[in-house]
Structure formats: C-alpha cells, structure tokens
C-alpha positions as CSV (number, residue, x, y, z in Angstrom):
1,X,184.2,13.7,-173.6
2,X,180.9,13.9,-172.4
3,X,180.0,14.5,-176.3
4,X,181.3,11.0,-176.7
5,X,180.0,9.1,-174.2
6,X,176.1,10.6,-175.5
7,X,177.0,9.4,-178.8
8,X,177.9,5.8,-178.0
9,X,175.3,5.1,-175.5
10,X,172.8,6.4,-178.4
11,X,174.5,4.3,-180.9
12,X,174.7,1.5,-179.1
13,X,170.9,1.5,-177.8
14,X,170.1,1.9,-181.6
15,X,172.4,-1.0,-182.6
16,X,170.5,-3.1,-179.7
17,X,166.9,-1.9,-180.8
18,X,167.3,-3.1,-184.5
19,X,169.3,-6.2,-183.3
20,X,166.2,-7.6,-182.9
21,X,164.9,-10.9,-184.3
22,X,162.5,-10.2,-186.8
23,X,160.1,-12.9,-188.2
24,X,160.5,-14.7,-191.1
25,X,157.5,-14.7,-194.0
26,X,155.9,-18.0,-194.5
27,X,156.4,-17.4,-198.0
28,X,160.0,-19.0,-197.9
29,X,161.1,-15.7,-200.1
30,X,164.3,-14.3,-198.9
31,X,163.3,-10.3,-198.0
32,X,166.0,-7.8,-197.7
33,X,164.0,-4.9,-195.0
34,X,165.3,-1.7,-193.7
35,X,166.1,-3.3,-190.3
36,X,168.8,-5.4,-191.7
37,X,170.2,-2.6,-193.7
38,X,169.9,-0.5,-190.6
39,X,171.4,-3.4,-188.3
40,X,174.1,-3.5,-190.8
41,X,174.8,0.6,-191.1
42,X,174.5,0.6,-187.2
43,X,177.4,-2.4,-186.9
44,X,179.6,-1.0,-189.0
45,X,180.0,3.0,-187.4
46,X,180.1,1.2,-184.1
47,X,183.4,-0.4,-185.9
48,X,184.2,3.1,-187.0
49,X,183.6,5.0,-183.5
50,X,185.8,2.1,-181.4
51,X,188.3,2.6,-184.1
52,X,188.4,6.2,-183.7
53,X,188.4,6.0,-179.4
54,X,191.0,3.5,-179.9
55,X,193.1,5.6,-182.3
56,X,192.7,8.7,-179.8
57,X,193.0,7.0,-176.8
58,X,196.4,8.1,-176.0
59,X,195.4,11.6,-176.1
60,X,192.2,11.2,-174.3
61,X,194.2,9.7,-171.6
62,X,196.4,12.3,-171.3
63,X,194.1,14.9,-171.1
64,X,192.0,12.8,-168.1
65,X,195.9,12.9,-166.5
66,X,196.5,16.4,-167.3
67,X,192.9,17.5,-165.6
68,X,193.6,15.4,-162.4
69,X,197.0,16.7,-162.4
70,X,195.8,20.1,-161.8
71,X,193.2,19.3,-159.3
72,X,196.3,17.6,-157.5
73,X,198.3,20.4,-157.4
74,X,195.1,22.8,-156.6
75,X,194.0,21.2,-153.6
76,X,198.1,20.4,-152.3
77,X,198.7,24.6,-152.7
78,X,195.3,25.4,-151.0
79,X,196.3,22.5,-147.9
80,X,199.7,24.5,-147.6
81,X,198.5,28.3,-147.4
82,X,197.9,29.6,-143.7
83,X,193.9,30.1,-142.7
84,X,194.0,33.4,-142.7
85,X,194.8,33.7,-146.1
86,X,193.3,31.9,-148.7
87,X,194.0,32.4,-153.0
88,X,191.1,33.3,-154.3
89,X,190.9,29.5,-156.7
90,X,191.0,28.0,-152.7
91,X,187.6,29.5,-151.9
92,X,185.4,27.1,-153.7
C-alpha cells in the first residue's frame, strides 16, 4: 500500500512538472517536443494506475478492514485479561 501511494504522488508530481506551458516559437511552425510526448505518456498511465486502484479497490478495502479488525479484537482481549497477567502480544 505504501508502495502505491510512492508511486502516485511521483507520477502525479511528474504529470504536474511537464504540465507546464511551454512557449510557442515565433516561427508559426507547429513543433512536436519531448514534453508533449512526455505530458501525453504521463496522462495516459495515470488513466492506467486509477484504473487499476479502481479495479482493486474492493480488495484493498478489505484488507484495510481485515487489519483494523484485528487491532479491534487485540486491544478488546488485552482490556479483558486481569493485570497480573498479561499475553505476551498485550505487552507492546
């Protein structure tokens, strides 16, 4: 997850560094440059990457659920054991 959230925030501060106007020649000649190919690459794997979160969202969800879940039910057993005797996963 943490792997994902890296990758957007670097493709998305790419996508907003060559989003950039750049200045037109005085010439009047229409130029094809490397940023608009870039700016163009860059758009459309942010397309691909939302479609992928999107498309795995349901199980990303559920594996959020899953870890609070289990942080839940850690802290509820550790509230119910007596002082004296703790489980050793109650220690931290």
């Amino acid at each position: 997850m943490k792997y994902l959230h890296t990758t957007l925030l670097v493709v998305f501060i790419l996508f907003a560094f060559t989003h950039q106007q750049a200045k037109g020649h005085d010439t009047g000649k229409v130029v094809v440059s490397y940023v608009d190919n870039t700016e163009r690459l860059l758009h459309q794997l942010t397309i691909n990457i939302t479609d992928e979160i999107f498309r795995n969202l349901p199980a990303i969800l559920d594996s959020i659920s899953a870890d609070i879940r289990q942080e839940i039910d850690k802290k509820y057993k550790c509230s119910i054991q007596p002082d004296d005797y703790k489980n050793k996963n109650c220690n931290d």
